[in-house]
PAFIRO-170226 format. One line per 8 residues: their letters; for each residue x negated, y, z of C-alpha. Coordinates in Angstrom, 3 decimals. Example, Ala and Ser with C-alpha at 12.3 -4.5 7.8 and 13.67 -1.06 7.14 Angstrom:
BEGIN
AS = -12.300,-4.500,7.800; -13.670,-1.060,7.140
! end
This chain:
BEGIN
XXXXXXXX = -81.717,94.615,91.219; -80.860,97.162,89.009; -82.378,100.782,87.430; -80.047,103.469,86.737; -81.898,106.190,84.722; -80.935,109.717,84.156; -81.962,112.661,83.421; -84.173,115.048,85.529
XXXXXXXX = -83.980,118.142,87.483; -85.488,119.737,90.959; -86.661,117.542,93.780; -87.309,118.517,97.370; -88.408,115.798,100.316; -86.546,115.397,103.602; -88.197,118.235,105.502; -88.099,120.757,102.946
XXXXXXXX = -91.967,121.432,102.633; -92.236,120.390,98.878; -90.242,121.039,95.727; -91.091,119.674,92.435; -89.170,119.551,88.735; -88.908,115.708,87.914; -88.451,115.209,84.024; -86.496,112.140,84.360
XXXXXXXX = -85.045,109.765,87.197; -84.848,106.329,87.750; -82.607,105.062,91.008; -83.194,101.602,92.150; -80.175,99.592,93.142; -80.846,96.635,94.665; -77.236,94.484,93.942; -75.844,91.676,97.109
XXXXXXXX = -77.985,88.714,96.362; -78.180,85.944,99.632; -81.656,84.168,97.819; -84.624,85.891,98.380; -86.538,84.068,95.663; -83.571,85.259,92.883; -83.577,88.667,94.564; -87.579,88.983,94.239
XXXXXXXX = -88.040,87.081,90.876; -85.151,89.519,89.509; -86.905,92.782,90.960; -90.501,91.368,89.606; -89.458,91.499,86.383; -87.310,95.146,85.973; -90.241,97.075,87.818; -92.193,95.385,86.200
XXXXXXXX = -90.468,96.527,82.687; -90.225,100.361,84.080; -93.636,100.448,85.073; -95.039,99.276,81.389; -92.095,101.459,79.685; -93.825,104.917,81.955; -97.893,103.741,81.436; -96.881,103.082,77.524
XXXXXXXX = -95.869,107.022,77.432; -98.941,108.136,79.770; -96.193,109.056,82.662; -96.728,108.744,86.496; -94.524,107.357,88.360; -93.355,109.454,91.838; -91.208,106.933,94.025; -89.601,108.492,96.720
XXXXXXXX = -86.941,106.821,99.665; -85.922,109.710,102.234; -88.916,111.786,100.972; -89.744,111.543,104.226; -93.535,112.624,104.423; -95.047,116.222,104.138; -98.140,115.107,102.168; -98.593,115.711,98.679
XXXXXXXX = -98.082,112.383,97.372; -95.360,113.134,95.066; -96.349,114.947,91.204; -94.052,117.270,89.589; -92.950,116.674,85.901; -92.907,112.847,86.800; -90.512,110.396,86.506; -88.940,110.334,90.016
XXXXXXXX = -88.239,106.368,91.183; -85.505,106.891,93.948; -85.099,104.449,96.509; -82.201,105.482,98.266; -80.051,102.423,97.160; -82.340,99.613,97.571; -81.568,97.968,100.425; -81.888,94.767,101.078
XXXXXXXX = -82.871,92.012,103.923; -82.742,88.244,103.637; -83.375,85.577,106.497; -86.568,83.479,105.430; -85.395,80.382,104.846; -86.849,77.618,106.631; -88.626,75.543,103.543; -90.629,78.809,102.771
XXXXXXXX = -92.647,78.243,106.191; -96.192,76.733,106.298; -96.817,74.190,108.919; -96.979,75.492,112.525; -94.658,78.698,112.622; -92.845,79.351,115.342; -90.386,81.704,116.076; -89.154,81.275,112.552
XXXXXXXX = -86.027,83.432,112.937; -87.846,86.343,113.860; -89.131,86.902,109.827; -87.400,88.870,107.443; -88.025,89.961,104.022; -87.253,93.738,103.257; -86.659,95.961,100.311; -89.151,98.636,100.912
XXXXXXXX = -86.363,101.303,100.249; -84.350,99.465,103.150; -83.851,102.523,105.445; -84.864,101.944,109.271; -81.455,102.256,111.027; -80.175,99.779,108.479; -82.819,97.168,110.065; -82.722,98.251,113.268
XXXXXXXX = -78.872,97.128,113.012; -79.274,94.071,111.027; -81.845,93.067,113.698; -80.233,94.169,116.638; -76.513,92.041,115.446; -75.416,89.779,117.859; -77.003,86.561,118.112; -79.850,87.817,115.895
XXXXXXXX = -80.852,89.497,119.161; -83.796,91.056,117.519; -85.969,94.099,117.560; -88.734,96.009,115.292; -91.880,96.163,117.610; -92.242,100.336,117.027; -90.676,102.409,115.121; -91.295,106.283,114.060
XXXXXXXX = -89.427,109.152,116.323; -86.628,109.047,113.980; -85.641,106.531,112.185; -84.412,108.136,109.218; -87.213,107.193,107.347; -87.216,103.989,103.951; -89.574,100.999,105.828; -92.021,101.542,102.881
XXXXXXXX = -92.319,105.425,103.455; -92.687,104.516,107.211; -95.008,102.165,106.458; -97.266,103.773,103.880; -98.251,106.648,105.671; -98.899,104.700,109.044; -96.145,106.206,110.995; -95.868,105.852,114.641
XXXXXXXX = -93.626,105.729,117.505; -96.423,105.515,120.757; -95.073,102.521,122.242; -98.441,102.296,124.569; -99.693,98.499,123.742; -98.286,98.977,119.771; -100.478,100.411,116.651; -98.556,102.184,113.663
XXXXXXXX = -95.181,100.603,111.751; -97.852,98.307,109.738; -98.300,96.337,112.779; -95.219,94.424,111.597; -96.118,93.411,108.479; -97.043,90.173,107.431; -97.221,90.040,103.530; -96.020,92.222,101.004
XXXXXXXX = -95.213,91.873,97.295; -96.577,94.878,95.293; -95.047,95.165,91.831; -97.705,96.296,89.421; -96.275,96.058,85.700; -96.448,93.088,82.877; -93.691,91.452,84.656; -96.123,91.038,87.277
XXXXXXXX = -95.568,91.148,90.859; -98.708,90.437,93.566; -97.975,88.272,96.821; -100.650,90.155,99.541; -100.383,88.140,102.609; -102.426,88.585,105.958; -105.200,86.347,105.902; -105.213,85.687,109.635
XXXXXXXX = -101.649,84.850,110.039; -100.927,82.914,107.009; -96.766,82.537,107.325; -95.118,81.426,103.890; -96.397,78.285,101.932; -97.847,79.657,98.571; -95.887,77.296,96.161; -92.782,78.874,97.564
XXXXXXXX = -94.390,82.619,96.940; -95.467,81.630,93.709; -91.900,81.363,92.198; -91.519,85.471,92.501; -94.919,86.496,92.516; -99.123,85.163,91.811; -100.760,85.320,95.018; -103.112,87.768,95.615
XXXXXXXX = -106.710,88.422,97.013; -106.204,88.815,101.012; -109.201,91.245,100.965; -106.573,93.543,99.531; -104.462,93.305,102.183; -105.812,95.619,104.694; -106.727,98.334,102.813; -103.012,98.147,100.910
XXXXXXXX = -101.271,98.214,104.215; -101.525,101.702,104.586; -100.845,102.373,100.791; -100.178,106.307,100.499; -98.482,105.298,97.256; -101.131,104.020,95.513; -101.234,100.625,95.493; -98.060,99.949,92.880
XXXXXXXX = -94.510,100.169,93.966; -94.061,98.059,97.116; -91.134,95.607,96.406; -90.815,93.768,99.786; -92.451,93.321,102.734; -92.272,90.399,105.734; -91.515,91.480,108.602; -92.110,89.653,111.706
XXXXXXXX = -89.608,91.180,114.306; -90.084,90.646,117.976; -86.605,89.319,120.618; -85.029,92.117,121.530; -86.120,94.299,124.462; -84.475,96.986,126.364; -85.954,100.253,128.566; -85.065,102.762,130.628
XXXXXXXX = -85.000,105.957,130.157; -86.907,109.027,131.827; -86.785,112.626,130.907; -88.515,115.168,133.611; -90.482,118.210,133.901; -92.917,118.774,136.207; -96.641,120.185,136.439; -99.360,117.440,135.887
XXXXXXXX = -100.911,116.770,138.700; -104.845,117.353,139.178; -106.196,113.989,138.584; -103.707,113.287,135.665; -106.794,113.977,132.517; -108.757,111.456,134.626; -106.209,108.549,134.904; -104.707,108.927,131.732
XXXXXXXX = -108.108,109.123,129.747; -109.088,105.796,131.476; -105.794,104.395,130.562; -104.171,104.432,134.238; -100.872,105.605,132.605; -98.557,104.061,135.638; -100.820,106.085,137.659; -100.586,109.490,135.981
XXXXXXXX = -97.050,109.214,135.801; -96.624,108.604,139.399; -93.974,106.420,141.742; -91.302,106.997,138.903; -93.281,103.902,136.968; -92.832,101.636,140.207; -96.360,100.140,138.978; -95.270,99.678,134.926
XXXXXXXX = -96.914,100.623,132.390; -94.676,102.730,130.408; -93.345,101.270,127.220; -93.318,104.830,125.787; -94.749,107.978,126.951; -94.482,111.879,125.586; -95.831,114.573,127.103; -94.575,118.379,125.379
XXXXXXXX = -97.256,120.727,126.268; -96.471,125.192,125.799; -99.498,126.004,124.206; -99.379,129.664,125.467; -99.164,129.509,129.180; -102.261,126.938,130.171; -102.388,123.665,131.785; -100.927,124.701,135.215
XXXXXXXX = -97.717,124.957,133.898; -94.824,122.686,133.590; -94.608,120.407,130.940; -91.812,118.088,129.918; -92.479,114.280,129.701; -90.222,111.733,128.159; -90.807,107.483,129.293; -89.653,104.545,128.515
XXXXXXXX = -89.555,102.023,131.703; -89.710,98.168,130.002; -87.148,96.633,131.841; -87.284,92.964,132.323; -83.811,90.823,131.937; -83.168,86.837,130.807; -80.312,87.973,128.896; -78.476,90.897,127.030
XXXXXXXX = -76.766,93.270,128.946; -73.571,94.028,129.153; -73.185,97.619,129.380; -75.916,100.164,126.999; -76.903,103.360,127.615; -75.594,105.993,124.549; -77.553,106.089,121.375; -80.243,109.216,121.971
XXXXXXXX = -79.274,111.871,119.604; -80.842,115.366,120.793; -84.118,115.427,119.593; -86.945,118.177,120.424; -85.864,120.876,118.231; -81.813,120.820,118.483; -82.328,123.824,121.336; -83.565,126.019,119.414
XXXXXXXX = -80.223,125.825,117.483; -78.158,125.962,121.158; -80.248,128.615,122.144; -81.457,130.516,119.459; -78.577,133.574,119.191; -78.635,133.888,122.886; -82.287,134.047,124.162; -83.930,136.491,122.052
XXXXXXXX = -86.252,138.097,124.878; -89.845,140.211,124.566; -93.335,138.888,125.060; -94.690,140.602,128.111; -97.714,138.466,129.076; -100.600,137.679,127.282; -99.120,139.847,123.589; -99.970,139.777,120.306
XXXXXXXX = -102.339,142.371,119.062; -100.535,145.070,117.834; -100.815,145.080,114.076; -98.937,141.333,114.045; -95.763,142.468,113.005; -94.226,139.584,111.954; -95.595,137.703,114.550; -94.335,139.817,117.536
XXXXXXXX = -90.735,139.421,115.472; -91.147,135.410,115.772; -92.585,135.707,119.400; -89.002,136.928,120.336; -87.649,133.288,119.380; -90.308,131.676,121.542; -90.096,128.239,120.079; -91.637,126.807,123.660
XXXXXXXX = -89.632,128.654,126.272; -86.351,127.438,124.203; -87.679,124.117,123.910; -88.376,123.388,126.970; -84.826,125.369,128.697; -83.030,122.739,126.361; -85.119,120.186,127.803; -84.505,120.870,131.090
XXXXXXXX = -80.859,120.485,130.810; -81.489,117.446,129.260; -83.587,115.933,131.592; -82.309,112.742,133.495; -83.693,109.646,135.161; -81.499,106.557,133.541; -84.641,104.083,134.293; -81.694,101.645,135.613
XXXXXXXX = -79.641,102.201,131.934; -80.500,99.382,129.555; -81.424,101.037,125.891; -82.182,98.963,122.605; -85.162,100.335,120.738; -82.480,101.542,118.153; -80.701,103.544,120.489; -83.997,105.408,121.764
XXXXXXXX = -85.085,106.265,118.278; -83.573,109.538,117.237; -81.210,109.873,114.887; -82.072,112.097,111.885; -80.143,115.541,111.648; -81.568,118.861,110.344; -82.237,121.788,112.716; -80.425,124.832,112.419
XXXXXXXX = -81.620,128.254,113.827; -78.799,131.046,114.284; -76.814,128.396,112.388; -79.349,128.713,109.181; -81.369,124.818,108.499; -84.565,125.654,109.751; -87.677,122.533,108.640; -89.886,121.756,111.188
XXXXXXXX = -93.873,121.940,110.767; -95.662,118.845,111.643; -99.038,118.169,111.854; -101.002,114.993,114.106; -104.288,114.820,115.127; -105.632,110.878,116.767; -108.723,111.079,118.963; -110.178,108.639,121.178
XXXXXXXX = -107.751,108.250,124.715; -111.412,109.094,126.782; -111.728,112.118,124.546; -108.265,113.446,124.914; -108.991,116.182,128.189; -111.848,117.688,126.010; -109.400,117.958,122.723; -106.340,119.518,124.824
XXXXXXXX = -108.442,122.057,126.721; -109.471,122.972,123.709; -106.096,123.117,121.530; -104.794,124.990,124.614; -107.560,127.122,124.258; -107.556,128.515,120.931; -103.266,128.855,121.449; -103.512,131.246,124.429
XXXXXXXX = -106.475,133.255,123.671; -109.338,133.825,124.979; -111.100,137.497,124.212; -109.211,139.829,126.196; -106.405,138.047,126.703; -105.059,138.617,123.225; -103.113,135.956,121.583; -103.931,135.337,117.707
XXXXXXXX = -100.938,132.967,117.149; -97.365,133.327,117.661; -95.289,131.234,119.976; -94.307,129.530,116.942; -95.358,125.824,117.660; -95.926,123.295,120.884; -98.349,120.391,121.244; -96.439,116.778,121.819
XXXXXXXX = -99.069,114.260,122.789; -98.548,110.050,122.406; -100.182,107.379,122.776; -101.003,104.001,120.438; -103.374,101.597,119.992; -105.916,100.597,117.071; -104.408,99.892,113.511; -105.060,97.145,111.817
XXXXXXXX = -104.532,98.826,108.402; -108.386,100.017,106.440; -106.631,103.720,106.030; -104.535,104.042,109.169; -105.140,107.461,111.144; -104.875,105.557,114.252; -108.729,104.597,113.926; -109.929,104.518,117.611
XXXXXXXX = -109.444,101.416,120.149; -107.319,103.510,122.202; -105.903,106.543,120.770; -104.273,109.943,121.987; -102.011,111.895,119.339; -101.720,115.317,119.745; -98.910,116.782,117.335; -98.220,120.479,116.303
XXXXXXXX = -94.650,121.032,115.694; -93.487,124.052,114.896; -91.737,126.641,112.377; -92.410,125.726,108.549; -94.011,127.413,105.952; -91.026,128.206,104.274; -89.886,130.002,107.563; -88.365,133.382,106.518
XXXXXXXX = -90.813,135.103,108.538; -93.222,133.241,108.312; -95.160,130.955,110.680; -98.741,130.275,112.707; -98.377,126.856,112.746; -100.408,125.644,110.019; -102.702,128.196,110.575; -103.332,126.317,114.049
XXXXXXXX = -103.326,122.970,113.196; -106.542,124.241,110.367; -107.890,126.287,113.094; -107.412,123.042,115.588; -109.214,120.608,112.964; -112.193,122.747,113.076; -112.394,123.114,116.641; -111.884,119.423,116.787
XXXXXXXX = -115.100,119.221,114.310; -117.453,121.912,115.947; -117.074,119.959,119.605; -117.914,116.615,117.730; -114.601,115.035,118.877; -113.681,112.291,116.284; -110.094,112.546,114.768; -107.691,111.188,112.344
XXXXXXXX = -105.103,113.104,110.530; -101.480,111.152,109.981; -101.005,110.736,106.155; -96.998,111.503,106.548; -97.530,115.029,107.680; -99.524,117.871,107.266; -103.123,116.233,106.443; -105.862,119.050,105.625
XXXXXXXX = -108.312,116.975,104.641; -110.689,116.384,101.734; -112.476,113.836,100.052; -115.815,114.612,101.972; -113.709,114.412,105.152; -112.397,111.365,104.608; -115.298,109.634,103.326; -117.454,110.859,106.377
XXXXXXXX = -114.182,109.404,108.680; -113.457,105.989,106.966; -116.491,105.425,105.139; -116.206,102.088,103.427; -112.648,101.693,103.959; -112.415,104.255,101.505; -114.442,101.784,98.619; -111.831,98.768,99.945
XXXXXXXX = -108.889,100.710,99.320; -110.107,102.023,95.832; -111.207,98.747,95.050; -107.836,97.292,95.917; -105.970,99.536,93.710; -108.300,98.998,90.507; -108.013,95.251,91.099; -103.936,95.593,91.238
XXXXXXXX = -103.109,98.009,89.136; -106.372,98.065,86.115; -105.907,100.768,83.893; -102.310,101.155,84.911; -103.405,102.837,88.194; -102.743,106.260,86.691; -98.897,105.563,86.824; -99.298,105.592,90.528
XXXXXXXX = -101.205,109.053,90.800; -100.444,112.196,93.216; -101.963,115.395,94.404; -102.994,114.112,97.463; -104.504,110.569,96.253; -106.703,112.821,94.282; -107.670,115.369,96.881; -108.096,112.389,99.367
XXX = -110.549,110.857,96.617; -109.059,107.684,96.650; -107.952,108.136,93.071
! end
């Protein structure tokens, strides 16, 4: 491993949403190296000498992969820490095991800058035959951004990306690097950890598993990968049918979706809901059918590449078309000019001529998860808004009536948002991590994706998703908010939410990082009150 510093300039994440000035940059390069235990003593000590050389000058630290997330957890005027270039992935070798491990080929140790598709691939290489367990909805993500913020990717009897994780070394300055391991599946032997890093206090290891970027720079995690699977794929729209809020919030998800399942649960299951036009309308469902083989197939479906928003780039120039039904009130300039792109009505067209039923067409994981392109509107990048909101699976028929609600209007049939947004609902279960959103047994994500902030005229969807968070609140429907995007919480919020998780994961970070913690500081951390 190596740091290549230079000097500063402006910084803006993957999606567009923030821009800060950093002073100074440091890129991590982590160089080929085939033993872990070289490759993680190496990396323990040149964090460890950045980290001192930043606290000795009172500077925080703002480490960044594919700036993936739309939280504030990056500081301007710091010194930026990019990831981009440290990848790495090693085989655990078979001495590091304790006693009593099986499937010993399915553990890796990865870089936290390692991008997704690069260990999707490595996984997924012949004879390897392996697969991550869940993934986000793209995969364009670093593992340690995806990881951090508790991303998701619904697969029904999965939790967040942290589900994979079995240790983690967290390097924390001094030439010091901290060995967190999970307490109830104890994997590597500790005199074989102990020659890159001092082990740790496994009541840490919870609460650092969803770190937000506080919790030191995360070196390297293992990863315990599962044999590789493969799923068909479904793409349909269709109106629910009547008892589909009643099956699905009791969890009878092969029964909502109907004979298409042929009695499976669904591996994976999306549902894109219009906001404006009520719940007797279409709405466009994407599932994964778990197909069952004894070996790997021959023939693969193509990797999935049009994602949810690439129509409104086909479509945008060509549909333009007035609101009739249901309008804006009349002084919403603006928002009548935005109503004429109708994000939902191009959405789902683009869907439609997208749909298919491949259940029979083997996919990898890999090939299901998106790949990462920007949008483009009349051929300009347009960002998309993203905001997530996890309630309890029984729960979910109250929280959608509601969301739908408060999008089409109510008083006289006036609209108060414009068709600037649509609701995508998933599925996952519990985390395991103290600070993961994911907080209930069985929970039901409703997303709002829509136009950005930055849109040039504007947008409604952030106005909904703070409108939708107090609705959520008034009906006394319990709710986490994912950490990666658009979180508009407090500290009073997320104390009354997480309660003494909130004292674990502050403890945790004292305990790692002492007076040091200050190096590994952001906006949000300190709105958040986990400072």
């Amino acid at each position: 491993m190596r740091i290549e510093r230079s000097g500063g300039g402006p910084w803006v994440n993957e999606h567009r949403s923030i821009m800060k000035f950093m002073r100074r940059t440091a890129e991590v390069h982590q160089e080929p190296q085939s033993d872990p235990v070289e490759a993680l003593a190496k990396r323990r000590a040149v964090m460890g000498e950045l980290i001192d050389h930043e606290a000795a000058r009172d500077r925080e630290l703002c480490v960044t992969g594919s700036g993936w997330s739309q939280s504030k957890l990056f500081r301007g005027f710091s010194s930026h820490v990019n990831t981009d270039a440290d990848e790495g992935i090693w085989p655990v070798p078979d001495e590091a095991f304790v006693d009593g491990v099986e499937g010993r080929q399915r553990y890796v140790l990865v870089t936290g800058g390692t991008k997704i598709h690069r260990l999707m691939d490595w996984l997924g290489k012949p004879v390897r035959d392996l697969s991550l367990r869940t993934a986000g909805s793209h995969k364009g993500q670093s593992l340690a951004g995806l990881i951090a913020t508790g991303s998701h990717g619904s697969a029904m009897g999965e939790t967040g990306s942290e589900t994979h994780v079995r240790g983690m070394v967290v390097s924390t300055g001094k030439d010091k690097a901290v060995w967190l391991g999970d307490p109830d599946r104890p994997v590597l032997r500790g005199d074989w950890i102990e020659q890159f890093a001092e082990i740790g206090d496994q009541a840490h290891f919870a609460p650092a598993l969803v770190h937000l970027g506080g919790i030191g720079f995360v070196s390297a995690y293992l990863i315990e990968a599962v044999d590789e699977f493969y799923c068909g794929l479904v793409k349909r729209a269709r109106v629910l049918p009547a008892d589909w809020d009643e099956l699905v919030s009791k969890g009878r998800f092969a029964e909502a979706i109907g004979d298409i399942a042929d009695d499976r649960t669904p591996h994976y299951y999306e549902l894109t809901f219009d906001p404006f036009c009520g719940r007797t309308k279409e709405v466009l469902e994407t599932i994964w059918l778990r197909m069952d083989r004894d070996g790997k197939p021959d023939d693969f479906g193509s990797q999935i590449k049009h994602s949810l928003y690439d129509g409104l780039n086909l479509r945008g120039s060509k549909q333009l078309k007035a609101v009739t039904e249901n309008p804006l009130a009349a002084q919403m300039i603006e928002g009548h000019l935005r109503d004429l792109i109708d994000v939902p009505d191009m959405i789902f067209d683009d869907f439609k001529d997208h749909a298919c039923d491949e259940r029979d067409t083997p996919r990898t994981l890999a090939q299901l998860t998106a790949e990462w392109a920007p949008h483009r509107l009349f051929g300009i990048r347009v960002d998309v808004y993203n905001a997530a909101f996890a309630v309890p699976l029984e729960r979910l028929p109250e929280a959608l009536s509601i969301a739908m609600d408060m999008a089409a209007g109510t008083d006289d049939n006036i609209r108060t948002f414009s068709k600037d947004f649509v609701y995508t609902v998933r599925f996952a279960k519990k985390s395991p991590a103290s600070m993961g959103f994911l907080r209930f047994d069985d929970n039901a994500i409703i997303n709002i994706d829509g136009l950005p902030r930055n849109f040039i005229l504007g947008t409604d969807a952030h106005l909904a998703a703070e409108r939708l968070q107090y609705l959520l609140k008034k009906a006394g429907i319990p709710f986490g908010m994912h950490w990666g995007k658009d979180a508009q919480l407090d500290a009073a919020v997320i104390r009354s939410q997480y309660g003494a998780n909130v004292d674990a994961y502050r403890a945790a970070r004292e305990s790692l990082l002492g007076k040091d913690a200050e190096v590994f500081i952001s906006p949000a951390l300190e709105r958040w009150g986990l400072a």
